[in-house]
NUKE-669979 format. One line per field, with one value per atom (N, C-alpha, C, O): x, y, z; residue in three letters; residue number from 0. Coordinates in Angstrom, 3 decimals, padded with zeros to 6 digits. Example, Ala and Ser with C-alpha at 12.3 -4.5 7.8 and 13.67 -1.06 7.14 Angstrom:
<sites>
c1 c(013.190,012.300,013.200,014.236,012.850,013.670,012.900,013.409)
c2 c(-005.690,-004.500,-003.300,-003.319,-002.250,-001.060,000.030,001.138)
c3 c(007.800,007.800,007.800,008.465,007.080,007.140,007.870,008.039)
residu c(ala,ala,ala,ala,ser,ser,ser,ser)
num c(0,0,0,0,1,1,1,1)
</sites>
This chain:
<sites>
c1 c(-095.127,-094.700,-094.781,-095.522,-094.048,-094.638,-095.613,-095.572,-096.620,-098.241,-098.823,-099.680,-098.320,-098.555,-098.158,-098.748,-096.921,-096.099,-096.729,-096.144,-097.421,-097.667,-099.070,-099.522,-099.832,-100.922,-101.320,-102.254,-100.074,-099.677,-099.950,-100.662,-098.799,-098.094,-099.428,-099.694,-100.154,-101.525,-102.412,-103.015,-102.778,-103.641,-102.851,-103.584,-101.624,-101.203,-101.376,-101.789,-101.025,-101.471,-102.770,-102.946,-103.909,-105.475,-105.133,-105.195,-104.648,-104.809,-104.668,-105.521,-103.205,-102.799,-103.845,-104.203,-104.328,-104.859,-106.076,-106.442,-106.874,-108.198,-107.688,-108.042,-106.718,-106.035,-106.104,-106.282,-105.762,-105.209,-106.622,-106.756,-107.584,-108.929,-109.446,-109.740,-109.355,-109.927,-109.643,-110.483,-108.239,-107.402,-108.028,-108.238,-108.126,-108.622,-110.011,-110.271,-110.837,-112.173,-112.600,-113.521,-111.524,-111.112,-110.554,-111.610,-109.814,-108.819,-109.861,-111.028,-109.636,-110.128,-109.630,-108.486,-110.685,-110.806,-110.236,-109.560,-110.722,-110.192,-109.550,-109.820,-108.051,-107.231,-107.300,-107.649,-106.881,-106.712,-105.482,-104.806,-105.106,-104.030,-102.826,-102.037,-102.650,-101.714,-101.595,-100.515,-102.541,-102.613,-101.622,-100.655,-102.388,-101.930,-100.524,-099.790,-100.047,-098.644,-097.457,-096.271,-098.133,-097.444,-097.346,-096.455,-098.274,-098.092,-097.041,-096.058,-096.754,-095.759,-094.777,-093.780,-094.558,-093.118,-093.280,-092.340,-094.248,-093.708,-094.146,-094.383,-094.084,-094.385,-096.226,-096.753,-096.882,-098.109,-098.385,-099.478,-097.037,-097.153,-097.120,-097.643,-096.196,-095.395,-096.789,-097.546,-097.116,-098.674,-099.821,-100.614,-100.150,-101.411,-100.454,-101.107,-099.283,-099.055,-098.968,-099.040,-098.790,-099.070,-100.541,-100.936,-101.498,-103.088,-103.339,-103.846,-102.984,-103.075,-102.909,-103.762,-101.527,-100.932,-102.004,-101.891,-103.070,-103.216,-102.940,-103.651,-101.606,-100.202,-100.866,-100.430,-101.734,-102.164,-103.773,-104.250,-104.386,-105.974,-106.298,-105.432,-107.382,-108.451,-109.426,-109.514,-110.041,-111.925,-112.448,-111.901,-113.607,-114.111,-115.349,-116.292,-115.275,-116.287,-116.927,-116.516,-117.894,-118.101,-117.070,-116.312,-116.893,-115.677,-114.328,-113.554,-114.328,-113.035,-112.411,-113.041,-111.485,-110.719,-110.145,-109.946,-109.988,-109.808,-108.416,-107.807,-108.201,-107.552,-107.984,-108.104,-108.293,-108.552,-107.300,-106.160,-107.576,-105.782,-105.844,-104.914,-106.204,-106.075,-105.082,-104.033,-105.489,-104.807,-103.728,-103.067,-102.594,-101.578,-100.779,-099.944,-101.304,-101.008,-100.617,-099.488,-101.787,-101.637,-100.298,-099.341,-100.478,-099.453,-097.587,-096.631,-097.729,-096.043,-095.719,-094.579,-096.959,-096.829,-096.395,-095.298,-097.060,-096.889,-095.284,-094.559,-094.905,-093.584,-092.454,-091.311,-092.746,-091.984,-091.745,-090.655,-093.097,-092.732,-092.040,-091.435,-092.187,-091.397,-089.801,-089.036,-089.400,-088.200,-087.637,-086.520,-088.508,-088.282,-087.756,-087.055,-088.455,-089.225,-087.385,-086.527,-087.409,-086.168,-084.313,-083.339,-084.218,-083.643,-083.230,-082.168,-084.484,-084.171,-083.756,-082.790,-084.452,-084.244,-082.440,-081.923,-081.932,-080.510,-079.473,-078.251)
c2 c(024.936,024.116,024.904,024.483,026.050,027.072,027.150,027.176,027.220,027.131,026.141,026.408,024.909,023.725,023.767,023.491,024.204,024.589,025.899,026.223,026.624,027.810,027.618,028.313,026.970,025.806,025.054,025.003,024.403,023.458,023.984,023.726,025.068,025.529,026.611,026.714,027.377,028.321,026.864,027.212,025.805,024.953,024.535,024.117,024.442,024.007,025.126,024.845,026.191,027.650,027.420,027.437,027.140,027.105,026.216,026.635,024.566,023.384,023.616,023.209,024.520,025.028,025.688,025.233,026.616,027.382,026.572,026.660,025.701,024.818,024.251,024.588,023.251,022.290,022.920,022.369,024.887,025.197,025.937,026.032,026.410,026.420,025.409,025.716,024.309,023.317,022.935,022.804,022.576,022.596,023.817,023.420,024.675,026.134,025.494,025.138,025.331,024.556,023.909,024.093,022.851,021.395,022.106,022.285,022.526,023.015,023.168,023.039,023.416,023.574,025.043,025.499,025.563,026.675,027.413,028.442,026.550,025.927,025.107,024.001,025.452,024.238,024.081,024.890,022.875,022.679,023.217,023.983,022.913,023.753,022.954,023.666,021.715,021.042,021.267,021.725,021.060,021.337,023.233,023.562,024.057,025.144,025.325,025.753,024.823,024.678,023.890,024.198,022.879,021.897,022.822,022.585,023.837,024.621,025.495,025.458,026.318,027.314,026.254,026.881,025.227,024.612,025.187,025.431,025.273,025.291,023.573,022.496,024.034,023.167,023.439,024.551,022.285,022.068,022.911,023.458,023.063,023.422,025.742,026.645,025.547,027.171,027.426,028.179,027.104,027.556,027.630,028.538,026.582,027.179,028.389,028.730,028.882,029.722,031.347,032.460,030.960,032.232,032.362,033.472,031.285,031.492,032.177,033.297,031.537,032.753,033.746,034.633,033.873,035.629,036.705,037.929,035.816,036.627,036.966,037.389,036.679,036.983,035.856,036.025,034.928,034.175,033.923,033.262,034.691,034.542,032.999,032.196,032.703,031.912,031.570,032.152,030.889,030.676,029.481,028.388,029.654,028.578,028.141,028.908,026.756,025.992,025.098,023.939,025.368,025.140,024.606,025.470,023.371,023.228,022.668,021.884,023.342,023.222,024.246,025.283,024.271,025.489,025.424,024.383,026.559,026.030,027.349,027.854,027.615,028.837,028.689,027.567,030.062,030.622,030.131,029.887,030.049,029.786,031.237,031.355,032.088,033.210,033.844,034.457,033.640,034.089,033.813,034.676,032.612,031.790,033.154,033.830,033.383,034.568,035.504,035.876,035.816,037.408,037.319,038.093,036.325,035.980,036.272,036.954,035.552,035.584,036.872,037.193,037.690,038.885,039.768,040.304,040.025,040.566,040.249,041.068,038.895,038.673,039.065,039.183,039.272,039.852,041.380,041.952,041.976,043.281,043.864,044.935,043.179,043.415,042.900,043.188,042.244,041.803,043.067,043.581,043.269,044.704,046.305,047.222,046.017,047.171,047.282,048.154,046.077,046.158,046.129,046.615,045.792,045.851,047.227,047.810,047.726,049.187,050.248,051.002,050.233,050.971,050.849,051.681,049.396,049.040,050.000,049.856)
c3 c(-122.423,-121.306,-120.000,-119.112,-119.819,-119.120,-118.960,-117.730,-119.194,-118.968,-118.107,-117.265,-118.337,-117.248,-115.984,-114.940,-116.238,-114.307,-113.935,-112.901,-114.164,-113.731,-113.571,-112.660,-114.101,-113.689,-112.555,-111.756,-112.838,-111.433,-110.048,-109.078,-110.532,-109.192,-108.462,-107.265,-109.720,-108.842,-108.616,-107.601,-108.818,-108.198,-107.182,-106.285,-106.869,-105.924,-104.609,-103.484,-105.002,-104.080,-103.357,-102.139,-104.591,-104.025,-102.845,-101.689,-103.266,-102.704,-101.335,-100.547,-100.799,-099.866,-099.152,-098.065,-099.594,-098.627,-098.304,-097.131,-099.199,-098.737,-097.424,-096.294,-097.799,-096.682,-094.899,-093.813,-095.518,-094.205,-093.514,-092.294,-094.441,-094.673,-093.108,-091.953,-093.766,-093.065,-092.130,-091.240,-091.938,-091.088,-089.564,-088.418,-089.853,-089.070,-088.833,-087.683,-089.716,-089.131,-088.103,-087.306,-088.276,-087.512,-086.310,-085.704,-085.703,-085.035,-083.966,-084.336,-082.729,-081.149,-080.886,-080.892,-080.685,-079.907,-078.679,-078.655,-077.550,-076.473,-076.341,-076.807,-075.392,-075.294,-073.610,-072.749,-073.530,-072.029,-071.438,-072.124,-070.249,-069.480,-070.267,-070.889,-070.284,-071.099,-072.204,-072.577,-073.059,-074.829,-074.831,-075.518,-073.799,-074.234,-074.122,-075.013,-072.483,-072.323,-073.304,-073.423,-073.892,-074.553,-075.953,-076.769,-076.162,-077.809,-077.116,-077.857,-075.975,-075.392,-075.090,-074.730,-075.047,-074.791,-073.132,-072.375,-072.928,-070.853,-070.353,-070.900,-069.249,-068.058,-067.681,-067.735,-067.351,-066.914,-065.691,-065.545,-064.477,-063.812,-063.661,-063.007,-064.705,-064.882,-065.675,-065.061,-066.507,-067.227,-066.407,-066.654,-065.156,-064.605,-063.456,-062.470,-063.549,-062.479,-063.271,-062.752,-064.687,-065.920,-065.657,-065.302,-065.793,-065.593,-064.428,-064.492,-063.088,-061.537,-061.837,-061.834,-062.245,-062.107,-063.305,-063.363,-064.224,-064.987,-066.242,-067.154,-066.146,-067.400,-068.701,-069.840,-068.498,-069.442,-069.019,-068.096,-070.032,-069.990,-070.143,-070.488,-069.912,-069.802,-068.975,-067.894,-069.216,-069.473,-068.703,-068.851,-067.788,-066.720,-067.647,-067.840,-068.249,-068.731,-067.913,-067.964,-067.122,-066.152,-065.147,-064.706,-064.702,-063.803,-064.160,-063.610,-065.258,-066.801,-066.725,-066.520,-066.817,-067.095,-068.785,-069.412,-069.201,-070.579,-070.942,-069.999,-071.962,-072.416,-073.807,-074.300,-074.654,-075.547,-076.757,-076.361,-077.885,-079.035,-078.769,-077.972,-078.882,-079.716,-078.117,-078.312,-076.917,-075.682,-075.881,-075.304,-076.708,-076.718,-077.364,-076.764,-078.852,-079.720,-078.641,-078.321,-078.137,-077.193,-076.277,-076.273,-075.620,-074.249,-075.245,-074.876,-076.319,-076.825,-077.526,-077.863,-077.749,-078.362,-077.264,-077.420,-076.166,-074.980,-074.532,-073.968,-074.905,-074.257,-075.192,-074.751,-076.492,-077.357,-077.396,-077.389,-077.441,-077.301,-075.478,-075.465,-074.276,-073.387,-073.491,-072.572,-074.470,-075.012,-076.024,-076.068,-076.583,-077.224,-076.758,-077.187,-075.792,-074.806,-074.337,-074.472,-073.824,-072.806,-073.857,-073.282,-074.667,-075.365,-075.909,-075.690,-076.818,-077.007,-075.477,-075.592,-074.265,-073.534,-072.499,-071.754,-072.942,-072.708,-073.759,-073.719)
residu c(unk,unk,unk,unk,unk,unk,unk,unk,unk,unk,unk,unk,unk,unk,unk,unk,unk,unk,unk,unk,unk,unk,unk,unk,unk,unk,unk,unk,unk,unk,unk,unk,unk,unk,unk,unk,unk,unk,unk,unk,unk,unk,unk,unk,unk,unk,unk,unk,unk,unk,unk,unk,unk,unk,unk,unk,unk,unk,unk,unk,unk,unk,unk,unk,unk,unk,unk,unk,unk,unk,unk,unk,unk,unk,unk,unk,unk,unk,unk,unk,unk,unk,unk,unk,unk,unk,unk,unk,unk,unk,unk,unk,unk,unk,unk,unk,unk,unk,unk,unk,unk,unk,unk,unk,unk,unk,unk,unk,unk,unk,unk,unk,unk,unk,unk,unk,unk,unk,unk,unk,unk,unk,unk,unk,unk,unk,unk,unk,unk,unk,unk,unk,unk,unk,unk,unk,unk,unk,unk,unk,unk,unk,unk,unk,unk,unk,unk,unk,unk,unk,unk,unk,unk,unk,unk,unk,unk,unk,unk,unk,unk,unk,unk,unk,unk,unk,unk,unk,unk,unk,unk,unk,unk,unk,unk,unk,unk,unk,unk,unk,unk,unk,unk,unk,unk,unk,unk,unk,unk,unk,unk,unk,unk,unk,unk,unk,unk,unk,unk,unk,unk,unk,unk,unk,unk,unk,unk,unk,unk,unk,unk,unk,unk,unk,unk,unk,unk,unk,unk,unk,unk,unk,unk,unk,unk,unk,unk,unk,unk,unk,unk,unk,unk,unk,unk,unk,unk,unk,unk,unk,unk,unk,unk,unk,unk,unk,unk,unk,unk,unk,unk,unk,unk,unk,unk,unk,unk,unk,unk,unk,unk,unk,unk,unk,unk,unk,unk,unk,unk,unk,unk,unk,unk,unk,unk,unk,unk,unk,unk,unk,unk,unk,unk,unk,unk,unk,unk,unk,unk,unk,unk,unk,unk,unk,unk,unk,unk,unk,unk,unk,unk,unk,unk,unk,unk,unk,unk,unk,unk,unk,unk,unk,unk,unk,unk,unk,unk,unk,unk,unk,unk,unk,unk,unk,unk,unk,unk,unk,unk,unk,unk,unk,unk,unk,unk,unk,unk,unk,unk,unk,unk,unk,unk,unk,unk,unk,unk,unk,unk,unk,unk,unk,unk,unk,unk,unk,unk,unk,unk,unk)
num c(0,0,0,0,1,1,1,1,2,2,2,2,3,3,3,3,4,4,4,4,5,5,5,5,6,6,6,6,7,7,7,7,8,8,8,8,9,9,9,9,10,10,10,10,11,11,11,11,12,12,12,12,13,13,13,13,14,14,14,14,15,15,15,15,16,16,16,16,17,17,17,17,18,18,18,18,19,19,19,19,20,20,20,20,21,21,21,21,22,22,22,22,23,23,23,23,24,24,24,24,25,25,25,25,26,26,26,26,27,27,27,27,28,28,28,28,29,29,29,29,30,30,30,30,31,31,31,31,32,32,32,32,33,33,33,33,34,34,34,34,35,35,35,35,36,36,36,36,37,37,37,37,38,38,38,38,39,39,39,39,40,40,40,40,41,41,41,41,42,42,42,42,43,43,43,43,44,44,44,44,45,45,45,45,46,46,46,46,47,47,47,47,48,48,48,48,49,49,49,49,50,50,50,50,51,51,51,51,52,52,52,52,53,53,53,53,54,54,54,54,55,55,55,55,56,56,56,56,57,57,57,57,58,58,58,58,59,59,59,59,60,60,60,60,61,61,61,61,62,62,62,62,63,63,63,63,64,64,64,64,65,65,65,65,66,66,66,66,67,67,67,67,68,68,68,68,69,69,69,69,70,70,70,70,71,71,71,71,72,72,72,72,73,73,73,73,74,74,74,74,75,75,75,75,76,76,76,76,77,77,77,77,78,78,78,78,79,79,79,79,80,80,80,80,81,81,81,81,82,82,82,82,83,83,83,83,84,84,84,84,85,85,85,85,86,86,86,86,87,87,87,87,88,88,88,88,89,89,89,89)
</sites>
């Protein structure tokens, strides 16, 4: 009986990772100034003023502005380890 749930449960493992597989496939590269802000929980406005300052990369598709997913990663990593930064040195 054991054998069936342990069955199950590694096809269910595979199933997972296909789903997320694909999922990653499907997924956009480029997000717009909204899409990106709306994944950071900011404002439309506070996100293109992260894009000015720099503090948040992205990319001119021709007269598009876009941001990178992978910049989204970078930007909260950056804000974590200065959360860090400042913490330990308190």
């Amino acid at each position: 009986m054991n054998d069936h749930r342990e069955l199950f449960v590694t096809n269910a493992h595979e199933g997972d990772a296909q789903l997320q597989q694909a999922t990653n496939e499907l997924a956009p590269l480029l997000l717009t100034v909204e899409e990106a802000a709306a994944r950071l929980g900011l404002g439309r406005t506070f996100t293109f003023a992260l894009i000015g300052s720099g503090e948040l990369e992205s990319v001119a598709v021709g007269r598009l502005r876009r941001v990178p997913v992978e910049c989204l990663t970078e930007y909260v990593n950056r804000l974590r380890s200065a959360a860090h930064q400042h913490q330990t040195a308190a």
